[in-house]
C-alpha positions as CSV (number, residue, x, y, z in Angstrom):
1,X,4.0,-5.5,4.4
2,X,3.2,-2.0,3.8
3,X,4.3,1.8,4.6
4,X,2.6,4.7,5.6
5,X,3.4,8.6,5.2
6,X,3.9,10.4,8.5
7,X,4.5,13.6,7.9
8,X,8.3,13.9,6.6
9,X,8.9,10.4,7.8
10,X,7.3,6.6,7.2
11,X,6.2,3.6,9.4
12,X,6.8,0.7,7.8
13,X,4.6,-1.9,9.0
14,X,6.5,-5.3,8.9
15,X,5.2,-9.0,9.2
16,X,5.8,-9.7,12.4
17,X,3.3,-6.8,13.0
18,X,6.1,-4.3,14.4
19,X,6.3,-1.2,13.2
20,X,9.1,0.8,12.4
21,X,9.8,4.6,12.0
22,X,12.0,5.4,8.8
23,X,13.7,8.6,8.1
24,X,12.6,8.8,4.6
25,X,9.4,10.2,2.7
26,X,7.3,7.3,0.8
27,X,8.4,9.3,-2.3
28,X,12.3,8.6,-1.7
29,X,11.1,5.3,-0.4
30,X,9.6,4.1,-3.7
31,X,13.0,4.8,-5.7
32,X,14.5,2.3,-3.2
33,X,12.2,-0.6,-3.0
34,X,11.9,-3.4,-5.1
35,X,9.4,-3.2,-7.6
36,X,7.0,-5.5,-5.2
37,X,5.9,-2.3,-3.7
38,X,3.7,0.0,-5.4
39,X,1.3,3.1,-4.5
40,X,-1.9,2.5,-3.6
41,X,-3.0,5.7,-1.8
42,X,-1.4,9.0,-1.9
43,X,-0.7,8.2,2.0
44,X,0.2,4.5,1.6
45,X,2.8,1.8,0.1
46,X,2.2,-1.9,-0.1
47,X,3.6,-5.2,-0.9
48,X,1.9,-6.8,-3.8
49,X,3.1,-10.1,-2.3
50,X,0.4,-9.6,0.6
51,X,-2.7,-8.4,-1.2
52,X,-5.3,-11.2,-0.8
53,X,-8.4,-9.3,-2.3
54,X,-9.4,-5.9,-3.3
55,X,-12.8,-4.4,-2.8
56,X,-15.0,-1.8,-4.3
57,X,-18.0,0.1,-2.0
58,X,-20.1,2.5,-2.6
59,X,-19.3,6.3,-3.6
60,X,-16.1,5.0,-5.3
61,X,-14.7,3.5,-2.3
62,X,-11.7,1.1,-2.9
63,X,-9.7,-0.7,-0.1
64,X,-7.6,-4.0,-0.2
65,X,-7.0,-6.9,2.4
66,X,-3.7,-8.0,3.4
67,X,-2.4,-11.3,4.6
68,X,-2.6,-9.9,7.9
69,X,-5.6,-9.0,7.8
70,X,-5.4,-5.4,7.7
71,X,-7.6,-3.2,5.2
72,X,-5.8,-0.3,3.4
73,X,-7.9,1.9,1.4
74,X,-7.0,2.6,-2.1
75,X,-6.9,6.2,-3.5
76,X,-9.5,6.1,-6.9
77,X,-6.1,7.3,-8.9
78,X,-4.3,4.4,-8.2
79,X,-6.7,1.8,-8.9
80,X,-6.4,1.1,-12.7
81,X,-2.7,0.4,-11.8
82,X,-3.3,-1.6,-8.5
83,X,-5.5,-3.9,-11.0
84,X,-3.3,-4.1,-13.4
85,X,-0.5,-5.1,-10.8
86,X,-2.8,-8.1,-9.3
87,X,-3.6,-8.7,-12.9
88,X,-7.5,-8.3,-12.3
89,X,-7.6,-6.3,-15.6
């Protein structure tokens, strides 16, 4: 559903809610992945396939909900591309 950095390694966070520890860095990660995932903070990955919604706060604040309910916040570089990806531009 989606991956997180930690430190030279990655949790991937899968649908049955277990998470997993992966050898590899999100950056070697994204070469590997079907195009489904994409960047959406410098710190996260996520399947487009789970986005139900993304949000805008205040002070430039972006985050998106996932299937599961979980709430990933979105890095302000990434979203133009995280809209275009969802198709919300």
């Amino acid at each position: 559903v989606w991956i997180r950095a930690d430190g030279d390694y990655s949790q991937l966070r899968l649908r049955d809610g277990r998470s997993e520890l992966h050898d590899k860095s999100l950056a070697a990660l994204t070469g590997l992945l079907p195009p489904d995932f994409v960047r959406c903070h410098r710190s996260y990955l996520v399947n487009l396939r789970h986005i139900r919604s993304l949000h805008a706060g205040s002070g430039s604040r972006y985050w998106v909900v996932l299937s599961d309910g979980a709430e990933l916040s979105v890095g302000r570089a990434f979203v133009a591309a995280l809209r275009r990806e969802l198709a919300l531009e």
